[in-house]
VOTISE-217762 format. One record per residue (C-alpha): z, x negated, y. Coordinates in steps of 0.2 Angstrom, whole numbers, padded with zeros to 4 digits, always signed. Last residue first. Layout:
// VOTISE-217762
ZXY...
//
This chain:
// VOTISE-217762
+0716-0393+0483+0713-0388+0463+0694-0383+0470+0686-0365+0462+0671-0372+0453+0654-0369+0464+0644-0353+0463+0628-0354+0451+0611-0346+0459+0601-0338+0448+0582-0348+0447+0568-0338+0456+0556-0335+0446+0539-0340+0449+0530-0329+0460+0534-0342+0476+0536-0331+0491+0519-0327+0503+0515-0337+0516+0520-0328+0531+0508-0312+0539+0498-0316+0555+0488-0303+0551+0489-0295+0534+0486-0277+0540+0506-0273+0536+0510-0290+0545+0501-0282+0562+0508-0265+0561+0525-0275+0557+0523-0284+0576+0516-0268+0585+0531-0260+0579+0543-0273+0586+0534-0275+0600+0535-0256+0606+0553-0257+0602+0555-0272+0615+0548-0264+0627+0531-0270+0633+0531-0275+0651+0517-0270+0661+0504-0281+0672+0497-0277+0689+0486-0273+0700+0490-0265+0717+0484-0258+0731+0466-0257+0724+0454-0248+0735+0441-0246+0725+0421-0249+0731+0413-0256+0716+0417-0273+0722+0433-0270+0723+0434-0264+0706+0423-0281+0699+0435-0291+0706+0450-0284+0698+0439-0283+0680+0437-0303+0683+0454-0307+0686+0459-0300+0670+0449-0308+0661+0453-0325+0667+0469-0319+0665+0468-0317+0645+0476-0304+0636+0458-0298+0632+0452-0278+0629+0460-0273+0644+0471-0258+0643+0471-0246+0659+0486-0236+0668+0480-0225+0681+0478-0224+0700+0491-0217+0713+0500-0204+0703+0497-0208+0688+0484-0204+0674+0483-0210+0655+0474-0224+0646+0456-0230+0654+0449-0243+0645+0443-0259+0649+0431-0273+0639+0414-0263+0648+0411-0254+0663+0404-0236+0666+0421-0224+0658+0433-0236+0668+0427-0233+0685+0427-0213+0683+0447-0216+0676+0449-0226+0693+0442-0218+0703+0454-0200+0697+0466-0208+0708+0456-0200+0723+0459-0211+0739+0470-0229+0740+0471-0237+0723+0485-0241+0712+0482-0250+0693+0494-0251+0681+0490-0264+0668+0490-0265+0648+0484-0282+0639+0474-0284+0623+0473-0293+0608+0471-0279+0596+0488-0276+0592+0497-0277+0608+0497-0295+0621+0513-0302+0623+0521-0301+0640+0538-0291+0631+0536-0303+0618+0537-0319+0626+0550-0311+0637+0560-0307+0622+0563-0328+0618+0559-0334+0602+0559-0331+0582+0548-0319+0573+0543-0313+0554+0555-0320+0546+0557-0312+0530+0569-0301+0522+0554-0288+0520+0555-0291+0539+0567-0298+0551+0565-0302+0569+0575-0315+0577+0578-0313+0596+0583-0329+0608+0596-0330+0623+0602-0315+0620+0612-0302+0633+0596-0291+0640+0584-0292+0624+0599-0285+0615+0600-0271+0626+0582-0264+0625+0583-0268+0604+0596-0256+0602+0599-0258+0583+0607-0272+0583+0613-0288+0573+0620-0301+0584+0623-0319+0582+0636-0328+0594+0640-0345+0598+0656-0346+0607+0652-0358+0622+0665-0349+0635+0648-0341+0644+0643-0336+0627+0661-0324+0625+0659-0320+0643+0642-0311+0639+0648-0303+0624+0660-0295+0632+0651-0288+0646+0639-0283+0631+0655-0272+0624+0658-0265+0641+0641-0258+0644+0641-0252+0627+0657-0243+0629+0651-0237+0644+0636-0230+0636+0645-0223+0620+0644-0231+0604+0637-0226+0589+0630-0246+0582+0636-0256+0597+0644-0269+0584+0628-0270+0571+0634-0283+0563+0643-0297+0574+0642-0313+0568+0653-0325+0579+0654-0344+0579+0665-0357+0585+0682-0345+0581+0697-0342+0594+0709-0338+0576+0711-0321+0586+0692-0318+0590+0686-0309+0576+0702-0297+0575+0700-0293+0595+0680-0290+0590+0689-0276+0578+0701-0270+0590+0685-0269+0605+0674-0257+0589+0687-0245+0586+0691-0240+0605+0673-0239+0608+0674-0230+0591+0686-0219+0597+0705-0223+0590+0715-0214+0577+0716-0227+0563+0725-0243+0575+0738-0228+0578+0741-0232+0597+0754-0242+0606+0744-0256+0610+0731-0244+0617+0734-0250+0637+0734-0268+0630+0718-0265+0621+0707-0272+0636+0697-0284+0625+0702-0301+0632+0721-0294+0638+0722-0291+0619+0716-0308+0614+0728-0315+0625+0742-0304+0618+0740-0311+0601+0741-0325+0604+0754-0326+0613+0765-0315+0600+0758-0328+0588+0761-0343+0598+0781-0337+0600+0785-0335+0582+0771-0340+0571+0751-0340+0568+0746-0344+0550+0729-0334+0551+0737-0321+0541+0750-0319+0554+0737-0316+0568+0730-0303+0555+0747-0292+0555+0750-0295+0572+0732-0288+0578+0736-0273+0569+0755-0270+0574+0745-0272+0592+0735-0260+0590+0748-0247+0580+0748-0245+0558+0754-0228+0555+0738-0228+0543+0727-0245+0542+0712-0251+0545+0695-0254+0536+0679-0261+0542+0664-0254+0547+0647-0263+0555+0655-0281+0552+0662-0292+0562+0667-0306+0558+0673-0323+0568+0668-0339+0562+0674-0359+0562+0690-0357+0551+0679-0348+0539+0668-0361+0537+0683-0372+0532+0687-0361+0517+0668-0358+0513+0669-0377+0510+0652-0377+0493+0645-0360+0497+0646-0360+0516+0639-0377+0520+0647-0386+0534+0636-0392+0547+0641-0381+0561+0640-0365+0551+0628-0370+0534+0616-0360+0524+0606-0367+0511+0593-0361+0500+0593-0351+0482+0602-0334+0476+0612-0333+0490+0632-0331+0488+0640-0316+0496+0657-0318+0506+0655-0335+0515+0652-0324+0532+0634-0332+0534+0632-0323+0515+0640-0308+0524+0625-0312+0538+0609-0311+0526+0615-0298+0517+0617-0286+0531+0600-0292+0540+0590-0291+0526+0576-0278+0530+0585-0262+0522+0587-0253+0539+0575-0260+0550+0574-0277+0557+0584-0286+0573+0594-0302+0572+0600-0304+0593+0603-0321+0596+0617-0329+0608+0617-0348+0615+0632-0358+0613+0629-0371+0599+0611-0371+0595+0603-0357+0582+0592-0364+0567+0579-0352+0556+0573-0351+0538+0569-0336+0529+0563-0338+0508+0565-0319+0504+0582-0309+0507+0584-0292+0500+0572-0296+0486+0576-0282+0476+0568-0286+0457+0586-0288+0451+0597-0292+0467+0589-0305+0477+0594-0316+0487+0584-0332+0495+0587-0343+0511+0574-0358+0512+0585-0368+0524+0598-0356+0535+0606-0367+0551+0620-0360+0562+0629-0369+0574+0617-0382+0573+0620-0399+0571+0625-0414+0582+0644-0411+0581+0645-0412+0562+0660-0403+0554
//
């Protein structure tokens, strides 16, 4: 294990299944300790891009290493380092919480008096200790979903891979599970997250990969995105004026590079054709001039939703889009000899 790489490095990842290219030449590094939310849609790559983190698919070309260590050729020692958790996993009948957690702390060759410890830290961590006596199979999925980041966290991994883990949770259980998740990365556990909930993930992560096509398409922090400009270049403000808020639509219609959106309250909400402040400024001063009372100006926030769409609208019309994969054929990817050791 190298302590100057990256918790998680992927080189020039590929998988493909027939003519499915599920995974298509990604690359991306995440630094010890941070959290990063992986977000595409439903068939983008995410899955299969995180079990062959998890040692349990091979790629078809590229590396992938977990502190250093790549997962095909020591996925023995990679899996000392990470904690999984995938979007269902199974459990078992008449089996209770804590008969659960015993079972799998055994597995990880923990004995007697450690295991029992253990075991109970990692219950305290996720407030099972009040279900330790309930059928592991007959919990609510907030329930479902704190035993199964217990199991992830009783050999005290490096790295977690979390897929989709607030994926039909309640509210509170999500509240509770991005508490979680918070002290987790606080503690220096490296954490990558797959999510629908896009709103939430830009709240706990450090950093946001977006997946598309099983392609890269993003990789940085979400306010860049949330202050990015939309589609065509341009930026949304709200505008309030003192008097008829109807000024500002009348003021919109007879000047150039703004457009009038929809009605509020006080003023309006306009989109300026460039996301630049210099523009910006200038279509403020231009409304005082004209007479408006303008109380305030200012910029909006994009969700993150928005920027997602607005991202894949832009690849679908070929702006911005990645070099496209090599259209030779990708060579089958070989798994390594079992080891005598």
């Amino acid at each position: 294990m190298s302590d100057t790489a990256p918790a998680i490095s992927v080189n020039n990842l590929y998988r493909y299944f027939g003519q499915l290219k599920a995974v298509n030449g990604i690359s991306f590094e995440i630094p010890h300790g941070s959290v990063c939310g992986f977000v595409g849609a439903n068939g983008a790559g995410k899955t299969t891009t995180m079990r062959i983190l998890a040692s349990l698919d091979y790629p078809t070309m590229g590396t992938a290493e977990i502190c250093g260590i790549n997962v095909v050729h020591h996925p023995d020692e990679v899996r000392k380092l990470i904690g999984w958790m995938p979007d269902h996993f199974g459990n078992y009948e008449h089996m209770t919480v804590v008969e659960y957690l015993d079972f799998y702390a055994r597995a990880f060759g923990y004995k007697d008096k450690e295991r029992k410890t253990r075991v109970q830290e990692v219950m305290e961590f996720t407030d099972l200790v009040p279900l330790a006596d309930r059928f592991s199979n007959k919990l609510s999925k907030g329930m479902t979903q704190r035993l199964c980041l217990g199991r992830a966290l009783l050999h005290d991994p490096q790295v977690l891979i979390m897929d989709e883990p607030a994926a039909g949770l309640d509210p509170k259980a999500r509240v509770e599970l991005k508490h979680l998740i918070r002290v987790l990365a606080q503690e220096g556990k490296t954490i990558f997250i797959s999510s629908h909930i896009l709103s939430e993930l830009g709240e706990m992560c450090d950093s946001l990969l977006f997946v598309n096509g099983g392609r890269i398409v993003h990789h940085g922090d979400s306010e860049s995105l949330k202050h990015g400009t939309d589609s065509k270049g341009g930026m949304l403000y709200d505008v309030q004026v003192i008097g008829d808020p109807q000024a500002v639509s009348d003021w919109c219609v007879v000047n150039p590079h703004v457009e009038f959106l929809e009605s509020r309250k006080a003023g309006g909400r306009i989109r300026i054709e460039s996301g630049e402040a210099e523009r910006a400024a200038e279509i403020l001063a231009r409304m005082i001039k004209d007479g408006l009372k303008v109380t305030e100006f200012h910029k909006e926030q994009r969700n993150l939703e928005d920027a997602f769409i607005d991202m894949l609208g832009r690849i679908d019309r070929g702006e911005g889009a990645l070099p496209s994969a090599p259209k030779s054929e990708i060579p089958a990817f070989t798994p390594p000899e079992p080891s005598n050791n």
